[in-house]
C-alpha positions in Angstrom: 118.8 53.1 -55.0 116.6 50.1 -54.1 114.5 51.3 -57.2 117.0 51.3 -59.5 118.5 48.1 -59.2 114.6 46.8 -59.4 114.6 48.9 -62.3 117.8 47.7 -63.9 116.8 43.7 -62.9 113.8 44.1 -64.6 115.1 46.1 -67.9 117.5 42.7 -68.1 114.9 40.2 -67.8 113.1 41.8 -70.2 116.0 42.3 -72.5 116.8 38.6 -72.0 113.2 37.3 -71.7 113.2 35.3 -75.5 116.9 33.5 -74.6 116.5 33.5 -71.0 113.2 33.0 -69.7 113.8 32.2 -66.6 116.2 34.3 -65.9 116.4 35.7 -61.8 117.4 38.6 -59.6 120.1 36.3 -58.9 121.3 35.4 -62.0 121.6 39.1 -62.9 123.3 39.8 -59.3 125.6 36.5 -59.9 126.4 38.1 -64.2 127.4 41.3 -62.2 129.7 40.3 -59.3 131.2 38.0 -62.3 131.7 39.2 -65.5 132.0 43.3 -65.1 134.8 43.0 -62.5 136.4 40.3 -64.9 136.7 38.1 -61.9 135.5 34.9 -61.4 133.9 32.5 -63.9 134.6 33.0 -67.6 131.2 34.0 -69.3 130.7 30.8 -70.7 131.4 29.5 -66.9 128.8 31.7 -65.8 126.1 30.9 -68.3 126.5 27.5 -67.7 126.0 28.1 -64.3 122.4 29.8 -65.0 121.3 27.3 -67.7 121.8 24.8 -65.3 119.9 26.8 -62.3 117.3 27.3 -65.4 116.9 23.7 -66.1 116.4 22.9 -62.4 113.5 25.4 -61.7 111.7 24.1 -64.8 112.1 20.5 -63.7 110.4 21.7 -60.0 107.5 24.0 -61.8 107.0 20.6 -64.2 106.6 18.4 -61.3 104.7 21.0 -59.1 
């Protein structure tokens, strides 16, 4: 099981890597507790959410 959630996490980030580089295990955990039970933050919510987180790491790695 633990393989195939690496699996699937890895298949998105690769999917995604062009629009979301920096996209995480948690952002992919936080996209499905969110948007498939249609609970939660709105998509647009949610990507918010993770461009935010985005911007944040980058502004760390740039001043690392």
């Amino acid at each position: 099981m633990v393989m195939m959630a690496m699996h699937f996490i890895l298949s998105e980030k690769m999917l995604f890597k062009d629009k979301l580089p920096l996209l995480s295990a948690y952002d992919v955990r936080e996209i499905m507790l969110n948007i498939y039970p249609k609970k939660g933050a709105t998509k647009q919510e949610l990507m918010e959410q993770i461009q935010k987180r985005h911007e944040q790491r980058k502004i760390k790695k740039d001043s690392s």
